[in-house]
Steps between C-alpha positions, in 0.01 A plus 500: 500500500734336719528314809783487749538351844799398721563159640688468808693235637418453897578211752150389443460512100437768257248814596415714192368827437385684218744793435390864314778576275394903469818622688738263336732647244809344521589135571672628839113649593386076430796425702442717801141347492555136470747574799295712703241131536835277553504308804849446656614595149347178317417481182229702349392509100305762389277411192363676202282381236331733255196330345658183436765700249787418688605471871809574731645364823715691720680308736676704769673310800623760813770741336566341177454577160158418354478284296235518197287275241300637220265234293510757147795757528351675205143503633588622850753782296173671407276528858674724768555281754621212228751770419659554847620087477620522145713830552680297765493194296662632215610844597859426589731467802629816601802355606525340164849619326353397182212762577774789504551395117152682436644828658833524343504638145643220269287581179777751340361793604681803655365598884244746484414374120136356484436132372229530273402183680411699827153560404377152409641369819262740707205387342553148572179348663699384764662687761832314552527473069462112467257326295277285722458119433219303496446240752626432835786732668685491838597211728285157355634375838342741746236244663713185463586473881153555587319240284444625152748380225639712244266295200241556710515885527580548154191289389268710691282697278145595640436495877810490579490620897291265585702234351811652631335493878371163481864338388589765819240342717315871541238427255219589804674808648583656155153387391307752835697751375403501122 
């Protein structure tokens, strides 16, 4: 089961709403939504917890790149919506030279030759081929500006929205909306 809602940053304080997350499939789709509530192109983080397993914050500001926190990269590897942060966590920069590496053929075979290796690498469990850690993953530093320190995100286990809105004074709005 999870829970997701968007907090907005407005002249007057935060306003939150709950958030369905059927239509999402990409983190461009959370993107477009958390935008789509922005308010002179403030900040707004979208959060997702998934019965106190692990939980994400999406921070997008106007036009800029989101950016992302995941509590347990290995834990949110295995729900859907988990998965959409950790592929653009730890899927790679495609503008990355070192990423090109992976396409060119430096193992000693001929072009056109199979590596017997080919197979194994398709039925990795992740999409982008990297082994997911446990633990935190993404920017520790995503709500330092706003009131929550980096020690205190990463010691947030259980209940960790609500103790995430109350350092963001929007304890009360995030709480009508839950």
């Amino acid at each position: 089961m999870y829970f997701a809602a968007l907090l907005a940053r407005t002249e007057d304080g935060w306003q939150a709403s709950d958030t369905e997350l059927d239509d999402v499939e990409t983190l461009s789709d959370l993107t477009d939504l958390a935008r789509e509530v922005s308010v002179d192109e403030d900040t707004v983080l979208v959060f997702i917890e998934q019965e106190d397993a692990w939980f994400g914050i999406v921070r997008v500001e106007g036009e800029e790149d989101p950016r992302i926190y995941v509590s347990d990269a290995a834990a949110a590897a295995r729900s859907s919506y988990g998965e959409i942060l950790i592929d653009e966590l730890i899927g790679g920069d495609d503008d990355d030279p070192a990423d090109d590496l992976d396409t060119l053929d430096l193992d000693g075979t001929e072009d056109g030759e199979p590596d017997e290796n080919d197979e194994e690498d398709e039925e990795s469990p992740v999409a982008s081929g990297e082994i997911v850690p446990a633990g935190p993953a993404g920017d520790q530093e995503i709500l330092v500006d706003l009131g929550l320190s980096e020690g205190d995100l990463l010691a947030l286990e259980t209940d960790a929205m609500a103790e995430i809105a109350e350092a963001l004074g929007a304890a009360e709005v995030l709480e009508t909306v839950r």
